[in-house]
N, C-alpha and C positions, 0 to 999 in steps of 0.2 A: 330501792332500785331492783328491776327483773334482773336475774342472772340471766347471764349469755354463754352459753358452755360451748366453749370450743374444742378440738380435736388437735394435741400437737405432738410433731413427731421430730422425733432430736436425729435420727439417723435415716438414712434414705430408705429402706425397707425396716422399719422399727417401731415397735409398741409404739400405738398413741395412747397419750395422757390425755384427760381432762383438766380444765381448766376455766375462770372465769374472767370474761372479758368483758363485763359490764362497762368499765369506764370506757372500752371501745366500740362505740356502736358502730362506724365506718370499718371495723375490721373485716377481712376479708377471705376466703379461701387465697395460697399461696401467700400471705404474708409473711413477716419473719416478724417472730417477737421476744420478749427478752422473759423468765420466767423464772421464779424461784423453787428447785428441786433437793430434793435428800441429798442431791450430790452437786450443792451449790448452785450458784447462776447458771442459767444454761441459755443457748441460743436453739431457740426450735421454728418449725416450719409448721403453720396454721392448715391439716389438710382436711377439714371438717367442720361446718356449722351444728348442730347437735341438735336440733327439733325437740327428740323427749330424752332429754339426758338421764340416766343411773342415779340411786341416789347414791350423795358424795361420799369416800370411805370413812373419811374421817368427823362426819359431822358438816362441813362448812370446805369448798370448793377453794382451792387456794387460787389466787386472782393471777392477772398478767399485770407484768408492772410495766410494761411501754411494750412499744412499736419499734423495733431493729431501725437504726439508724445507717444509712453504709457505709459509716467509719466500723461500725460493729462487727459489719460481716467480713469488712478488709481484715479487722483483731483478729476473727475467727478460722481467716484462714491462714493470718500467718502462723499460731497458733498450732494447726495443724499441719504444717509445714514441718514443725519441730518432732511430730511426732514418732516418725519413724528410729530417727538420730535416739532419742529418750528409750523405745521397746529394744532397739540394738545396746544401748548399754545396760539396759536392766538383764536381758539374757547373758548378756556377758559376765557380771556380778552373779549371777543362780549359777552358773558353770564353775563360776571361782569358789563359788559354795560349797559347792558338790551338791545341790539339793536334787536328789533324785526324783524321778516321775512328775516333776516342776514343766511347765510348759507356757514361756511368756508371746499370750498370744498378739497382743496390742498394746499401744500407750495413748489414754486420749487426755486433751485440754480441756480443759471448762473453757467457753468461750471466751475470756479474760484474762485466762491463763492463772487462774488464780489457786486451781486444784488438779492434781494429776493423776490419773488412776490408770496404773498396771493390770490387764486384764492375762489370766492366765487359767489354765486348765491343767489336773491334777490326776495323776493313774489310781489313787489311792481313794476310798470315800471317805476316808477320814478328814477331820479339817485340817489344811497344811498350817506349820507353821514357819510361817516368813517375815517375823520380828526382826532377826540380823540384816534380810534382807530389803525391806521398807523403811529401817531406820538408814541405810547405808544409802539410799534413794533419794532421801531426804538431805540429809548430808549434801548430796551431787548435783542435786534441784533444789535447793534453799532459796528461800524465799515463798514456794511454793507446798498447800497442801498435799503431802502421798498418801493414798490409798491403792493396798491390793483387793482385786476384785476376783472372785472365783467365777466360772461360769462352767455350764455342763458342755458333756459332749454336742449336742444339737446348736447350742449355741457354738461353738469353735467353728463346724461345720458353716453354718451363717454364716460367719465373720469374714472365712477364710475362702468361699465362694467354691467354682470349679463347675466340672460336669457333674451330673448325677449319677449314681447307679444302673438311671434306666437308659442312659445317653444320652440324655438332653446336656445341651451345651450351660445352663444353668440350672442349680440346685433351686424348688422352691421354696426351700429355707429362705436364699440368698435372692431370691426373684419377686415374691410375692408374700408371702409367709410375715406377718407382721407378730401373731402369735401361733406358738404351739400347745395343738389340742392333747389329750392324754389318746394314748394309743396301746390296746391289746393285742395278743396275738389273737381273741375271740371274733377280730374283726377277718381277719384275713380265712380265717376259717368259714365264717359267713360267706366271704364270697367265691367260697371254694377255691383261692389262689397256694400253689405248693406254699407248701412249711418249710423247706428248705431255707437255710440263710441267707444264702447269697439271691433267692429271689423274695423275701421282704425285710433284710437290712440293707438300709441307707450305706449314705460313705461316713456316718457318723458313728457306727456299729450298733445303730438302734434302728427301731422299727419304721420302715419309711412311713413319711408324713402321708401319701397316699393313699396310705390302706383305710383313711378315714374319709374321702371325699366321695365315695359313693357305698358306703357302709349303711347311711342310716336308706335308701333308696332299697337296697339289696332287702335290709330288714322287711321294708314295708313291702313291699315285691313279695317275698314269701310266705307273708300273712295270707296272701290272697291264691298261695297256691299247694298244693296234695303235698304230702311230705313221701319221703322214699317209704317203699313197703308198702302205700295205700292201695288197694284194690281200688279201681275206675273204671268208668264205660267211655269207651271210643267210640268213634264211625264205624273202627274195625273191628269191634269187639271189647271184650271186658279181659284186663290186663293189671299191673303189677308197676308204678311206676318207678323208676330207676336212679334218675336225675331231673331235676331242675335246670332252667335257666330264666334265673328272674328279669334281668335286662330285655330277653324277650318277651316275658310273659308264658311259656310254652315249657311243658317238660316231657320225657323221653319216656315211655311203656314201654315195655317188654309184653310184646304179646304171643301168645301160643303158635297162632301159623306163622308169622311175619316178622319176628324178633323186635328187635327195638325199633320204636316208630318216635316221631316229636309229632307234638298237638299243640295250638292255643289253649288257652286256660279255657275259650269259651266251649269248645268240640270236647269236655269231656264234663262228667258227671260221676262224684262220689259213687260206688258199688252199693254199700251199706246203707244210702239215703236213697236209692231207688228201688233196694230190695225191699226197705221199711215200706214204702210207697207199695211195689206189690203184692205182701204180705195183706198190707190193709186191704188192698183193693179186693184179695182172695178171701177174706175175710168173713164171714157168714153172718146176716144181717138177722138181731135179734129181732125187730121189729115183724120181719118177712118171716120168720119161722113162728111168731104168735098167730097171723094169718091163718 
């Protein structure tokens, strides 16, 4: 049987997983289906058919095991109805602990209500330990698998939504952002944007996801243009380029009578590749001097 590799996503802005739905050939984008994950059954949303899928990580694509019924999806949200009630008494239990720099950010259901995971975020990067506190959970939710779940700053961020830094009414962690790319400060450098904090960290105290959406554009933008310092020939003369601007195309000379000027990339020409050029051309022709 051809595998069918679909695209599912368990949370509205969230990693999609693959998976294989072979036994469903009628499956569809927007379905709801029922799937087995590291962190139990889970109920996900189909938002991908998959043309040339990745090869699988583990060897062999772990399947779908049915189609969401709508008793399921009723389970699923009553389920998460409980959720809030369950993260209110888990923060309440870490306070009676005293566990410091502890921070419980969520509580979710499996969709069956069969596992519950405390998701929380920690000031310290060492691993917390919340033994007292996951056995005391268990105890209170019996019946029910506990798990605590750590997650980083970018993810709390996500979770917890809000404006951005830049003032957009939505963060796009929380909007769009399904994964997070790695991000340096060599990028914001590239595009010449201040080093300052407060103009490239996030509200997550890390470097805004932005600085990577038109970084590799910038890169290739300045392959094809003079670097600062280069001697060039203008319209107006032979000058000393200053700045770039790769989004235009165009960078700013400093010329001798007229101070800084901006040009297209195409109005100017290397110094040193048209002096070569007239050197040659001055050049004394052995042939003509055997004459």
């Amino acid at each position: 049987m051809q595998p069918l590799i679909v695209g599912i996503q368990f949370a509205q802005v969230g990693k999609i997983y693959h998976f294989d739905a072979a036994s469903f050939p009628e499956i569809r984008v927007g379905d709801h289906v029922i799937v087995e994950t590291s962190r139990g059954r889970q109920l996900g949303e189909v938002t991908q058919l998959v043309q040339d899928p990745p090869s699988p990580p583990d060897g062999t694509w772990k399947p779908v095991e049915r189609l969401a019924t709508p008793r399921d999806l009723v389970l699923r949200r009553t389920w998460q109805q409980k959720e809030l009630e369950a993260m209110i008494a888990c923060r309440e239990r870490a306070a009676g602990l005293k566990l410091k720099g502890i921070k419980v950010i969520a509580a979710e259901y499996s969709f069956d209500g069969s596992r519950l995971s405390f998701i929380f975020s920690s000031e310290s990067e060492e691993k917390a330990e919340l033994k007292s506190l996951r056995g005391d959970m268990a105890k209170k939710f019996s019946g029910t698998q506990v798990e605590m779940r750590q997650i980083g700053p970018r993810d709390v961020s996500k979770m917890l939504g809000g404006m951005g830094a830049c003032g957009l009414e939505s963060r796009c962690c929380s909007k769009f952002l399904t994964e997070f790319s790695p991000i340096s400060i060599k990028m914001a450098k590239e595009q010449g944007i201040s080093l300052t904090p407060g103009e490239i960290t996030g509200m997550c105290g890390r470097l805004r996801c932005c600085l990577v959406y038109e970084y590799e554009q910038y890169v290739a933008a300045r392959k094809d243009l003079p670097k600062r310092g280069k001697r060039v020939v203008t319209p107006l003369g032979e000058g000393k380029v200053v700045d770039s601007i790769p989004m235009r195309m165009t960078v700013i000379v400093s010329l001798p009578e007229t101070g800084n000027r901006e040009f297209p990339r195409e109005d100017i020409q290397p110094w040193d590749e048209l002096e070569a050029l007239r050197r040659k051309a001055e050049a004394p022709c052995d042939n003509c001097a055997e004459k």
